[in-house]
N, CA, C and O atoms as a Maestro MAE file, in Angstrom:
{
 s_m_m2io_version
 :::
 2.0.0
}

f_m_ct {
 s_m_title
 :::
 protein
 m_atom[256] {
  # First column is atom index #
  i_m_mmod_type
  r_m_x_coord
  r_m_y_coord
  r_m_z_coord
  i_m_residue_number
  s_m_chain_name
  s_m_pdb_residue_name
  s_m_pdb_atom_name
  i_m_atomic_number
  :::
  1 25 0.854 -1.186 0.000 1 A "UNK " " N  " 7
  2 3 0.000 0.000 0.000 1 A "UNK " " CA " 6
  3 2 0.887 1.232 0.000 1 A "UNK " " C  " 6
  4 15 1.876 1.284 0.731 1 A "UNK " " O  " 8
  5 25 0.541 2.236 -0.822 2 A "UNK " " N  " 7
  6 3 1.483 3.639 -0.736 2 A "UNK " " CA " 6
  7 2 0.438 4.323 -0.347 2 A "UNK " " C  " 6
  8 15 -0.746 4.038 -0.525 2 A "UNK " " O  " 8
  9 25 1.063 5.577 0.391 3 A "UNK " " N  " 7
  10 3 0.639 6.577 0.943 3 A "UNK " " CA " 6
  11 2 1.262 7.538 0.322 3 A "UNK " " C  " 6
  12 15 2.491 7.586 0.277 3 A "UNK " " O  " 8
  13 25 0.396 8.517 -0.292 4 A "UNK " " N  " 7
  14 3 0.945 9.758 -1.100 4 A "UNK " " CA " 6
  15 2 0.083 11.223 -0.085 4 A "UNK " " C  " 6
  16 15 -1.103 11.549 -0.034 4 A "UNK " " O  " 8
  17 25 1.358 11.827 0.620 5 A "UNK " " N  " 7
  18 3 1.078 12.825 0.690 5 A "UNK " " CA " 6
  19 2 1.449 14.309 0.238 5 A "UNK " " C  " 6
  20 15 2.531 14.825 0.522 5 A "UNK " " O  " 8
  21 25 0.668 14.805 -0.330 6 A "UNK " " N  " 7
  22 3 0.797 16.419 -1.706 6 A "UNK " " CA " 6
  23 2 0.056 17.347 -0.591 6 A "UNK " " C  " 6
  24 15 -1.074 17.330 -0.103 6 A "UNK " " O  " 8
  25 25 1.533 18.395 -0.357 7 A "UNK " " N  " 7
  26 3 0.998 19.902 0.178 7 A "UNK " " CA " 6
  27 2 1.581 20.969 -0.691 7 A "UNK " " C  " 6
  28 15 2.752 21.169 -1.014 7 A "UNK " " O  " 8
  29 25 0.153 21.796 -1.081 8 A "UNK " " N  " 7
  30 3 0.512 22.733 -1.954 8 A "UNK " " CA " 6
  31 2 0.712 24.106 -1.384 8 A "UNK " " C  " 6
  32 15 -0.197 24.771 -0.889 8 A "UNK " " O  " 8
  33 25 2.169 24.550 -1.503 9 A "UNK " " N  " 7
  34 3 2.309 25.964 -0.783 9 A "UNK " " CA " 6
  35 2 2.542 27.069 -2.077 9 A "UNK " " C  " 6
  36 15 3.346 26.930 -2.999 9 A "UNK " " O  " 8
  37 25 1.659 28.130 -1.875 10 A "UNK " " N  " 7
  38 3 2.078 29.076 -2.903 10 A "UNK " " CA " 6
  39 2 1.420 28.261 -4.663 10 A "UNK " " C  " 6
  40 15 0.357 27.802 -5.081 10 A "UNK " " O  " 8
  41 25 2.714 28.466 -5.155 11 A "UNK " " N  " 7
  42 3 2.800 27.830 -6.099 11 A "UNK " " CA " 6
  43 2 3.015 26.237 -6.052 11 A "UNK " " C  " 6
  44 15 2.221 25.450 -6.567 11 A "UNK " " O  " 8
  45 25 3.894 25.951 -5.540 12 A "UNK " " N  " 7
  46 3 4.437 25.183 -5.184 12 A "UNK " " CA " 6
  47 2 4.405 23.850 -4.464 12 A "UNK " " C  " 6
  48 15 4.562 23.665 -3.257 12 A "UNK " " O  " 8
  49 25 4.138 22.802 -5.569 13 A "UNK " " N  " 7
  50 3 3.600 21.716 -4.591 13 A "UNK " " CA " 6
  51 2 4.780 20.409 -4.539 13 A "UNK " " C  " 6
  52 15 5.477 19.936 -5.436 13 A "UNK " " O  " 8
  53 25 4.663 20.068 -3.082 14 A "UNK " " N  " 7
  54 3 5.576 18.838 -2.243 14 A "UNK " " CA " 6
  55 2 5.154 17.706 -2.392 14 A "UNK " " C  " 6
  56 15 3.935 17.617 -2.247 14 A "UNK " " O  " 8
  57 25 5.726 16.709 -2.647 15 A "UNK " " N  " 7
  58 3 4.754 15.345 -3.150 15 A "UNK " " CA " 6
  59 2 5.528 14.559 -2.095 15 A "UNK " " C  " 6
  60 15 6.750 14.523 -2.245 15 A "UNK " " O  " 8
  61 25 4.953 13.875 -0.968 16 A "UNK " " N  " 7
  62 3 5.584 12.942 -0.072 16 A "UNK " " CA " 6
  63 2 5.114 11.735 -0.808 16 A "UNK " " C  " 6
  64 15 4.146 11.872 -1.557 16 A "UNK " " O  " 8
  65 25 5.762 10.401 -0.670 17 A "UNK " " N  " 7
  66 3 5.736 9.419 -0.778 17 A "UNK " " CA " 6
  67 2 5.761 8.373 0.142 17 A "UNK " " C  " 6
  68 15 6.787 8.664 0.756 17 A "UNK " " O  " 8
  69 25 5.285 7.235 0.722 18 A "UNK " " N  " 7
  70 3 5.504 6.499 2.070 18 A "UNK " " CA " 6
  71 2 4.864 5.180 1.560 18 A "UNK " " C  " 6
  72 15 3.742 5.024 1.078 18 A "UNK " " O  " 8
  73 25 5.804 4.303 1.771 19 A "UNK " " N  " 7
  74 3 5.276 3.072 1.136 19 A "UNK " " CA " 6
  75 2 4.504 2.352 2.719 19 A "UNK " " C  " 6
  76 15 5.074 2.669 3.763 19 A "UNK " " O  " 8
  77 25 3.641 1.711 2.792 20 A "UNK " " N  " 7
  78 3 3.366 1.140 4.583 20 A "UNK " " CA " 6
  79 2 3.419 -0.166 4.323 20 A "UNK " " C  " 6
  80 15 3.402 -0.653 3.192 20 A "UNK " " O  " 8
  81 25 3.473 -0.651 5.159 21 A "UNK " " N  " 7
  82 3 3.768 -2.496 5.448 21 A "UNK " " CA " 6
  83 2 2.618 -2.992 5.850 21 A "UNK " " C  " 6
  84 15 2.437 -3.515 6.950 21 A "UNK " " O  " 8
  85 25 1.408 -2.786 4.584 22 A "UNK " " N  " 7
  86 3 0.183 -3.054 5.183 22 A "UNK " " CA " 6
  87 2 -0.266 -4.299 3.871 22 A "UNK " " C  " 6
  88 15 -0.300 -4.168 2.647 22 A "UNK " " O  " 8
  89 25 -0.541 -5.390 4.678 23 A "UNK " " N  " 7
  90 3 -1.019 -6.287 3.553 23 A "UNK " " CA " 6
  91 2 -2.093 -6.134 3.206 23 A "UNK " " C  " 6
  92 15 -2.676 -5.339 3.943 23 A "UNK " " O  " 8
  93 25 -3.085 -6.757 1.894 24 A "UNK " " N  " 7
  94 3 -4.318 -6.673 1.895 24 A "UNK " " CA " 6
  95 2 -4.706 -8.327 2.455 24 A "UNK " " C  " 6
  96 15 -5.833 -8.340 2.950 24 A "UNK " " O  " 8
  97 25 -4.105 -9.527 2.476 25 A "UNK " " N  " 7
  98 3 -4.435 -10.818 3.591 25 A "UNK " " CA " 6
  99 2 -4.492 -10.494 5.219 25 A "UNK " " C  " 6
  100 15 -5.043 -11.349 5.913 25 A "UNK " " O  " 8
  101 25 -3.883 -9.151 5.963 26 A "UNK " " N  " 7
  102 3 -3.782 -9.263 7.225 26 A "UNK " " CA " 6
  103 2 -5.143 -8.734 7.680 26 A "UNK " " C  " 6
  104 15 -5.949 -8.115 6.986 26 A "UNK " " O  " 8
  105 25 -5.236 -9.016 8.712 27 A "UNK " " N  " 7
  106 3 -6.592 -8.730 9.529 27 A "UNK " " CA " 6
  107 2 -6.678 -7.496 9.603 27 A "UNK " " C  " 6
  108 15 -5.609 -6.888 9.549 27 A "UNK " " O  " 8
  109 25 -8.197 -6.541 9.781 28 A "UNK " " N  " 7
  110 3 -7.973 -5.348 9.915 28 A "UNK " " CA " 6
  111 2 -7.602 -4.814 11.101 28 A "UNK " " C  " 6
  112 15 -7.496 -3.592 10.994 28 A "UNK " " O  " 8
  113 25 -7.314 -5.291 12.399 29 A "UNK " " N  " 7
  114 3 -7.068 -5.146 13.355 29 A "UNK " " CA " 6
  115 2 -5.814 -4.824 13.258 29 A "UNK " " C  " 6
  116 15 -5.471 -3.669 13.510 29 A "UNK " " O  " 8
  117 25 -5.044 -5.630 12.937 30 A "UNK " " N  " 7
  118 3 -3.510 -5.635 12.233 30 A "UNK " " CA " 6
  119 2 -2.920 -4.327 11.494 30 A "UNK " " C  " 6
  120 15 -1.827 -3.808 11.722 30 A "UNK " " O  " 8
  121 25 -3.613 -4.028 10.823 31 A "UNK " " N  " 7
  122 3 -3.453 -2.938 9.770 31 A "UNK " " CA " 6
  123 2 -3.821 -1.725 10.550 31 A "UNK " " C  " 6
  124 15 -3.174 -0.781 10.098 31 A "UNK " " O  " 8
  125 25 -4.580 -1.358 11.522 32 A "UNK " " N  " 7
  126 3 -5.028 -0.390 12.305 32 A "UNK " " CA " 6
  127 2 -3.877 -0.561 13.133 32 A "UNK " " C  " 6
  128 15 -3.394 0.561 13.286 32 A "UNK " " O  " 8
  129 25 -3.303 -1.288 13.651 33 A "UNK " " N  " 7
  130 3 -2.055 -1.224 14.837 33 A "UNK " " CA " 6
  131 2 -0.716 -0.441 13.958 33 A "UNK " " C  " 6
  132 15 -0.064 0.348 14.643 33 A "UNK " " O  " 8
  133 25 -0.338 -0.595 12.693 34 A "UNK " " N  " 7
  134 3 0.462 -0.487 11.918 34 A "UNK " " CA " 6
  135 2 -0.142 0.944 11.768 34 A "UNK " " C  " 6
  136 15 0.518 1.763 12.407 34 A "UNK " " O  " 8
  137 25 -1.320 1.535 11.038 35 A "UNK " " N  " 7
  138 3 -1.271 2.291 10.897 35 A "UNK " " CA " 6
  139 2 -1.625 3.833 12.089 35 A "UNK " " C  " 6
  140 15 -1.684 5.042 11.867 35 A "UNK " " O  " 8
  141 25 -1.782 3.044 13.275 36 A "UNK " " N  " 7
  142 3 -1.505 4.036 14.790 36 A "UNK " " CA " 6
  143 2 0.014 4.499 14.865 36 A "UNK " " C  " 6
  144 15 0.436 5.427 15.555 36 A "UNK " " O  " 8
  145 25 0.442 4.025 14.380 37 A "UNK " " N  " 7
  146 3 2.199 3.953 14.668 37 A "UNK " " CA " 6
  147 2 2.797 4.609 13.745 37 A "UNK " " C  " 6
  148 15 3.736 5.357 14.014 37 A "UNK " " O  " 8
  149 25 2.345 4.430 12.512 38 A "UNK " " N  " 7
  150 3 2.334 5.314 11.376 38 A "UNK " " CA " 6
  151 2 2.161 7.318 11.254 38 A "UNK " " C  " 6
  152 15 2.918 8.181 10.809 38 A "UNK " " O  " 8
  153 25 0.708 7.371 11.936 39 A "UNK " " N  " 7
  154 3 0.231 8.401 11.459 39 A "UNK " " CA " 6
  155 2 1.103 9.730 12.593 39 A "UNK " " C  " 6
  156 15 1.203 10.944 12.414 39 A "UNK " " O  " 8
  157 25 1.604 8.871 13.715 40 A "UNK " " N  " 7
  158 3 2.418 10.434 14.583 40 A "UNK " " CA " 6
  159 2 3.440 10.606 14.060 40 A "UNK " " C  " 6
  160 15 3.939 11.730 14.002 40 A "UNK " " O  " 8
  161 25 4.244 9.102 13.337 41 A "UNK " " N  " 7
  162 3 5.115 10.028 12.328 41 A "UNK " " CA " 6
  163 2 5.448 10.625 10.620 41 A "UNK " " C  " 6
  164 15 6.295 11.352 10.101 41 A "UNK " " O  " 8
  165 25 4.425 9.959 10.226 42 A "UNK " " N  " 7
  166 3 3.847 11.295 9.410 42 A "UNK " " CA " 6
  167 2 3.949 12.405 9.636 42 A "UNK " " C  " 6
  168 15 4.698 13.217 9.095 42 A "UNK " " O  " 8
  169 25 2.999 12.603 10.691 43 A "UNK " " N  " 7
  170 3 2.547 14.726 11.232 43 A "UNK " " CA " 6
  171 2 4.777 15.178 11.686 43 A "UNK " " C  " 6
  172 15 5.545 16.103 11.421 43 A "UNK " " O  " 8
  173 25 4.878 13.683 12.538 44 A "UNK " " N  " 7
  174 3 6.208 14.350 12.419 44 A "UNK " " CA " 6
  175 2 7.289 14.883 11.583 44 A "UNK " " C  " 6
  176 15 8.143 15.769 11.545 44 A "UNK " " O  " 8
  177 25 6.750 13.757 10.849 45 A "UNK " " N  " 7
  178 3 7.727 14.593 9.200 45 A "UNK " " CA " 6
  179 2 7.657 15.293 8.612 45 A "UNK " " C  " 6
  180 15 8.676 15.770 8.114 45 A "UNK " " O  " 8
  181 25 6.081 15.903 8.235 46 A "UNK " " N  " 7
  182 3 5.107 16.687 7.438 46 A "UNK " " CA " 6
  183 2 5.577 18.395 8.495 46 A "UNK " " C  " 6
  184 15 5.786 19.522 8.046 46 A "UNK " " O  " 8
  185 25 5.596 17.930 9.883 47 A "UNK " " N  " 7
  186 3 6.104 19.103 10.634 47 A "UNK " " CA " 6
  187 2 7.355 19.995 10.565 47 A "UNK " " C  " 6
  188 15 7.530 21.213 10.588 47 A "UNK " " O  " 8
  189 25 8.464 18.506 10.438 48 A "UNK " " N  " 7
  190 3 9.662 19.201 10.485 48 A "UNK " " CA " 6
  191 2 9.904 20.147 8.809 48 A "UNK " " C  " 6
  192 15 10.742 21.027 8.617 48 A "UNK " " O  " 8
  193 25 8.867 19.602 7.776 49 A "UNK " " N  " 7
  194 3 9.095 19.793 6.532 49 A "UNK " " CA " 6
  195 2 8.559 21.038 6.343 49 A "UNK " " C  " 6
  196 15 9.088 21.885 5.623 49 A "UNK " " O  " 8
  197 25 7.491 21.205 6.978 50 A "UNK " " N  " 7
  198 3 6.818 22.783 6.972 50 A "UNK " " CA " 6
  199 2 8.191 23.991 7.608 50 A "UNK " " C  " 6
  200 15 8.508 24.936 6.886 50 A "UNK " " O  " 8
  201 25 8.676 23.846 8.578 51 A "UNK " " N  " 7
  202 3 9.266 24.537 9.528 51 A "UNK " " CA " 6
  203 2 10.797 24.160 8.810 51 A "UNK " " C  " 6
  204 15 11.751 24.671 9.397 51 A "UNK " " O  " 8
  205 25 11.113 23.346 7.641 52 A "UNK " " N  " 7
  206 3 12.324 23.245 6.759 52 A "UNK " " CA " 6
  207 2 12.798 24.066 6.284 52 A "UNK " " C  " 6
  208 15 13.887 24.634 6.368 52 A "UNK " " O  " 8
  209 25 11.315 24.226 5.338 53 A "UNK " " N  " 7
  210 3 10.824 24.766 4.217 53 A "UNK " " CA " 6
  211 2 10.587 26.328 4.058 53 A "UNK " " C  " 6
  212 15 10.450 27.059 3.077 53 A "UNK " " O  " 8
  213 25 10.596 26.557 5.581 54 A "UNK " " N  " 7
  214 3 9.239 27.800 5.792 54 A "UNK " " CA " 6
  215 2 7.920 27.512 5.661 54 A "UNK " " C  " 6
  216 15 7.313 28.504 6.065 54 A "UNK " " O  " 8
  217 25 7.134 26.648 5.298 55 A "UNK " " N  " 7
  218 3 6.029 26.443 4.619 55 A "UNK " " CA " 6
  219 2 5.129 26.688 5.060 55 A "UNK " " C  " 6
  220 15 4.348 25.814 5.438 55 A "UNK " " O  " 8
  221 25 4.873 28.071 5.193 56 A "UNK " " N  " 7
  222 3 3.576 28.807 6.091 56 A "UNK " " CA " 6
  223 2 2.198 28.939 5.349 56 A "UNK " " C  " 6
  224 15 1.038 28.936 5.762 56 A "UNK " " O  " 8
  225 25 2.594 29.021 4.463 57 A "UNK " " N  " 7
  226 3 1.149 28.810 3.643 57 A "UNK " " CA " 6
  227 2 0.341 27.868 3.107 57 A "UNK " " C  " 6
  228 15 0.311 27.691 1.889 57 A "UNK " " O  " 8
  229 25 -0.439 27.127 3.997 58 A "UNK " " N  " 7
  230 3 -0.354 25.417 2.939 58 A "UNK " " CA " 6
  231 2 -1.582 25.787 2.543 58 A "UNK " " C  " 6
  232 15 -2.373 26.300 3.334 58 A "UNK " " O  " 8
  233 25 -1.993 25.472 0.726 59 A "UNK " " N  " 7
  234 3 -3.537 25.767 0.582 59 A "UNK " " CA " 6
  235 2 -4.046 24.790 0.335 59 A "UNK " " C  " 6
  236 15 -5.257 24.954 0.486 59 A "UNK " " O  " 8
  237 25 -3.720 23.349 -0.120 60 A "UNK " " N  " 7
  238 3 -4.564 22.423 0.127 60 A "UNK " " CA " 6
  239 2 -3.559 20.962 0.915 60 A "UNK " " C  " 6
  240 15 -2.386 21.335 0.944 60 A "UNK " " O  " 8
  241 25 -3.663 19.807 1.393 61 A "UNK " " N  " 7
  242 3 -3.157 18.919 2.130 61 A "UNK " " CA " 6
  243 2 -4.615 17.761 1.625 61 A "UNK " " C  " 6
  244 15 -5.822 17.816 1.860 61 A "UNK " " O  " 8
  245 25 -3.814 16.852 0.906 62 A "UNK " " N  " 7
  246 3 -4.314 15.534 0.519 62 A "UNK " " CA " 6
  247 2 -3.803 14.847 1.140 62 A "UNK " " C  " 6
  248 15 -2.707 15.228 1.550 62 A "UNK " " O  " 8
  249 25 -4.275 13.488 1.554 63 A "UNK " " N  " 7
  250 3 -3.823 12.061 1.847 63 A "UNK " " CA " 6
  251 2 -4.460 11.086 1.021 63 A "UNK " " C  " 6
  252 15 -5.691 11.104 1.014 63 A "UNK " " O  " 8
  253 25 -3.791 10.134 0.236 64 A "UNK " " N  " 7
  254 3 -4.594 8.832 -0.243 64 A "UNK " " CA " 6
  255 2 -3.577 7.826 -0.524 64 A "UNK " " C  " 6
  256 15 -3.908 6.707 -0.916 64 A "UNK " " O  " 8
  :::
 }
 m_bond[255] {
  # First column is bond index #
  i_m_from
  i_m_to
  i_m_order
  :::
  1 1 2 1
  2 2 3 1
  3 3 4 2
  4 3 5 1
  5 5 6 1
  6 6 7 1
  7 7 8 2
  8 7 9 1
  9 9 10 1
  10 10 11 1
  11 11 12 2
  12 11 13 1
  13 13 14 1
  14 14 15 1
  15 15 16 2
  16 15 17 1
  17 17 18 1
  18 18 19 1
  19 19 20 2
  20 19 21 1
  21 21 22 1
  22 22 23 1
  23 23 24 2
  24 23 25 1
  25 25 26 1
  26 26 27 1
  27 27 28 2
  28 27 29 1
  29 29 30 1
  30 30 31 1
  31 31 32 2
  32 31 33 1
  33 33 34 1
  34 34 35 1
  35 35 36 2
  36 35 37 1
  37 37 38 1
  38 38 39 1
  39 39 40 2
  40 39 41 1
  41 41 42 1
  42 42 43 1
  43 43 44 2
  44 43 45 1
  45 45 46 1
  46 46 47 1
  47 47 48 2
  48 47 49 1
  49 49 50 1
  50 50 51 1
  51 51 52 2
  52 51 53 1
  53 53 54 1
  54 54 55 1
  55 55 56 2
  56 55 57 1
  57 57 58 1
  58 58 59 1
  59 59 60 2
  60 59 61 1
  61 61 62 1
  62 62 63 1
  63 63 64 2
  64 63 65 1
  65 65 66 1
  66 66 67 1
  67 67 68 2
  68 67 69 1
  69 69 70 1
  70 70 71 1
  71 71 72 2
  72 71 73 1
  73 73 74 1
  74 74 75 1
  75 75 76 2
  76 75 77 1
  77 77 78 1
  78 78 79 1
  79 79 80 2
  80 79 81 1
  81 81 82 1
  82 82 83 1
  83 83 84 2
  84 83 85 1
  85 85 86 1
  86 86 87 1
  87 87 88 2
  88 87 89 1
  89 89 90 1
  90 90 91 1
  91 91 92 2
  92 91 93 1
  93 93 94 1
  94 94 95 1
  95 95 96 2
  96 95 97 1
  97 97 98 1
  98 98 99 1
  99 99 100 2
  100 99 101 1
  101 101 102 1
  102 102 103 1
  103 103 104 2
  104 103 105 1
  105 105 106 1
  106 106 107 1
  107 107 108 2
  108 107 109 1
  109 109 110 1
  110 110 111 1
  111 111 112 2
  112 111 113 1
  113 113 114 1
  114 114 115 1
  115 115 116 2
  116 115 117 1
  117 117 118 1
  118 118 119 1
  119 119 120 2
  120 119 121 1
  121 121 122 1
  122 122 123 1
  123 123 124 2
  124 123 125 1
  125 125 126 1
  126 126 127 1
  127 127 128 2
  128 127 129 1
  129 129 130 1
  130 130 131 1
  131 131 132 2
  132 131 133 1
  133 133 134 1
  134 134 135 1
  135 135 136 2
  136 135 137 1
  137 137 138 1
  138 138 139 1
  139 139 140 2
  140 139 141 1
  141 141 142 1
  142 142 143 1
  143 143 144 2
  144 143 145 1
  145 145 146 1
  146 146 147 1
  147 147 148 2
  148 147 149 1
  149 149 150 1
  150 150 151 1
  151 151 152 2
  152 151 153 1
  153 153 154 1
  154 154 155 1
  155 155 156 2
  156 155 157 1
  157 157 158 1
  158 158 159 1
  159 159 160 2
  160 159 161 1
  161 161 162 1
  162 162 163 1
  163 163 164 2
  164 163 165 1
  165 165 166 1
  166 166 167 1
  167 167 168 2
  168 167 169 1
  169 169 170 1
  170 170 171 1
  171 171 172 2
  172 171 173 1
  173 173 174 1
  174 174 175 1
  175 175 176 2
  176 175 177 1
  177 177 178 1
  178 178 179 1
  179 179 180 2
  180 179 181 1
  181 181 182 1
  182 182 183 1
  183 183 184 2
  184 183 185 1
  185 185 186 1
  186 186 187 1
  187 187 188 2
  188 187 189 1
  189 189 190 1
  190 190 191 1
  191 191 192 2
  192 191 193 1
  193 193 194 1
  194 194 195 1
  195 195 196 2
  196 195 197 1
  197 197 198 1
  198 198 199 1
  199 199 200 2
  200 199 201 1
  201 201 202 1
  202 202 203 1
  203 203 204 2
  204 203 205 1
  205 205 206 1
  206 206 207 1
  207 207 208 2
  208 207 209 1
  209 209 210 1
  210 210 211 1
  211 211 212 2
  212 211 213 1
  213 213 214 1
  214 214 215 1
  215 215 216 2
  216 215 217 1
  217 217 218 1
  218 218 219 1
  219 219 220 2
  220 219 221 1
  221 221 222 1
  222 222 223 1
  223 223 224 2
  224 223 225 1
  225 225 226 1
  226 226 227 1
  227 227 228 2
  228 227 229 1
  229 229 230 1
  230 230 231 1
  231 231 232 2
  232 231 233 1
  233 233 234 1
  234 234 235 1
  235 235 236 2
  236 235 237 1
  237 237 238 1
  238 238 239 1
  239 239 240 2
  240 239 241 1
  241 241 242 1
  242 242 243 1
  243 243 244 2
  244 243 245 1
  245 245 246 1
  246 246 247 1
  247 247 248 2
  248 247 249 1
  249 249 250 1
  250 250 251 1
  251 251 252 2
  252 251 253 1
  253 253 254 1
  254 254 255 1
  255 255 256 2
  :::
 }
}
């Protein structure tokens, strides 16, 4: 499963990429534990990248 996250600042848009270790055979229980563990460091990365960047202006923030 990939996780694509696109924040558009200005002009200017950031395309994250994140592959997850989520099967489609594992239980969904499974996949919810993986992806709890996942999502604080996301915001952590997505954070340090704003405050990298400068990236004070974000006008839109997708996840899929």
């Amino acid at each position: 499963m990939k996780m694509v996250i696109q924040l558009q600042i200005c002009h200017q848009k950031l395309t994250i990429y994140f592959l997850l270790g989520i099967q489609q055979n594992q239980k969904l229980s499974q996949n919810r534990e993986v992806i709890k563990e996942i999502i604080p460091l996301l915001l952590q990365k997505i954070t340090y990248l704003i405050f990298k960047f400068n990236l004070s202006k974000i006008k839109f923030f997708n996840i899929y």
